[in-house]
PABAZA-613890 format. One record per residue (C-alpha): x, y negated, z negated; residue in three letters. Coordinates in nm, 4 decimals, m for minus. Layout:
N
         px         py         pz   res
          X          Y          Z   ALA
...
END
This chain:
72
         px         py         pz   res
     0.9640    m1.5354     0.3325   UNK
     0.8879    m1.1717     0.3058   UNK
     0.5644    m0.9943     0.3407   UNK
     0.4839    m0.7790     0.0256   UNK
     0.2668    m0.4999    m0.1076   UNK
     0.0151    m0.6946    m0.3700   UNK
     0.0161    m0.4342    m0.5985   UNK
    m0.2839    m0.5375    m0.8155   UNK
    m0.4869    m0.5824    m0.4501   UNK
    m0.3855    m0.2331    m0.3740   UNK
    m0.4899    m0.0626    m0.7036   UNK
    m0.8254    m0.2498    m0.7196   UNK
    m0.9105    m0.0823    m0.3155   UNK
    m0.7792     0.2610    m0.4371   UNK
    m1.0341     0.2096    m0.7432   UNK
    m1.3064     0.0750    m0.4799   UNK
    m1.2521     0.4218    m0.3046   UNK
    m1.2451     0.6630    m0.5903   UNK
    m0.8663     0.7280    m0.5379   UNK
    m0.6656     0.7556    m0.8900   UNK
    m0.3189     0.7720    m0.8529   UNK
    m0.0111     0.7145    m0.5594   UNK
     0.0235     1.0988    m0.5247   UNK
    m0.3785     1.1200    m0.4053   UNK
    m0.3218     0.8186    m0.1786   UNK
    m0.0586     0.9836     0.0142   UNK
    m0.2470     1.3329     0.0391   UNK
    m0.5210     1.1157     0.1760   UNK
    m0.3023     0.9358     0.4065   UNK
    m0.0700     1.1756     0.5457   UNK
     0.1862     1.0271     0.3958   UNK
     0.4667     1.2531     0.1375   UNK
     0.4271     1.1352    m0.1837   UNK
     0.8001     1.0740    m0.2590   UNK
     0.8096     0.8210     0.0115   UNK
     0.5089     0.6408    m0.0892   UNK
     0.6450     0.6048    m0.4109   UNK
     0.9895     0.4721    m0.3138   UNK
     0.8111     0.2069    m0.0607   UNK
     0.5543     0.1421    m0.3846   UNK
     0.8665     0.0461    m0.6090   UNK
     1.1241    m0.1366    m0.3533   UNK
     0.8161    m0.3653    m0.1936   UNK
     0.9370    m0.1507     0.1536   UNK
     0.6389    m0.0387     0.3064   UNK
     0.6852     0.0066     0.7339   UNK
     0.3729    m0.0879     0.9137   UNK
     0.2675     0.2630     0.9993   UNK
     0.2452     0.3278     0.6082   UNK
     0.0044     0.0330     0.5528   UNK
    m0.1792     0.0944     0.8814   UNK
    m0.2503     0.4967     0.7402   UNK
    m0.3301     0.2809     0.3908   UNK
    m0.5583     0.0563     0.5340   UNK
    m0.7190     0.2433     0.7244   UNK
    m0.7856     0.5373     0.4279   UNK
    m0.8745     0.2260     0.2421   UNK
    m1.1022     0.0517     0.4568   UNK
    m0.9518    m0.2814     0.4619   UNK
    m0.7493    m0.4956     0.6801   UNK
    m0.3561    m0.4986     0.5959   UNK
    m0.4094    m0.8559     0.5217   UNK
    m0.6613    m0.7411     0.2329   UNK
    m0.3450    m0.5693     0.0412   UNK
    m0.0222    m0.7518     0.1223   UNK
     0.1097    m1.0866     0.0154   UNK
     0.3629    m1.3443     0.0817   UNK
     0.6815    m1.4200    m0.1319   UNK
     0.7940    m1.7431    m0.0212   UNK
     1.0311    m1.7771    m0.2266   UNK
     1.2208    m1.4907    m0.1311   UNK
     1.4765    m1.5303     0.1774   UNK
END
């Protein structure tokens, strides 16, 4: 099992909120871009990064993750 980014969850919030693109999320987060982007790709986020996320996003971390079951 391993806890995931739902990336279509994610983009629908950021559209919710007004917020375009990764590189705004991160200025509105606090987070640097490039590292946003790497955890965006590899499915890698820590838990501070989607607690600044949810929080600029309104939302529980529940409301933007999912679980892969299927990988071990």
């Amino acid at each position: 099992m391993r806890v995931e980014v739902d990336q279509k969850k994610l983009e629908e919030k950021m559209q919710k909120k007004g917020i375009k693109n990764l590189k705004q999320l991160a200025e509105l987060c606090g987070i640097p871009y490039e590292q946003l982007k790497k955890a965006y790709q590899r499915q890698a986020f820590s838990k501070e990064c989607l607690w600044l996320i949810s929080t600029e996003l309104e939302c529980a971390i529940n409301d933007i993750v999912t679980v892969n079951w299927k990988d071990t």
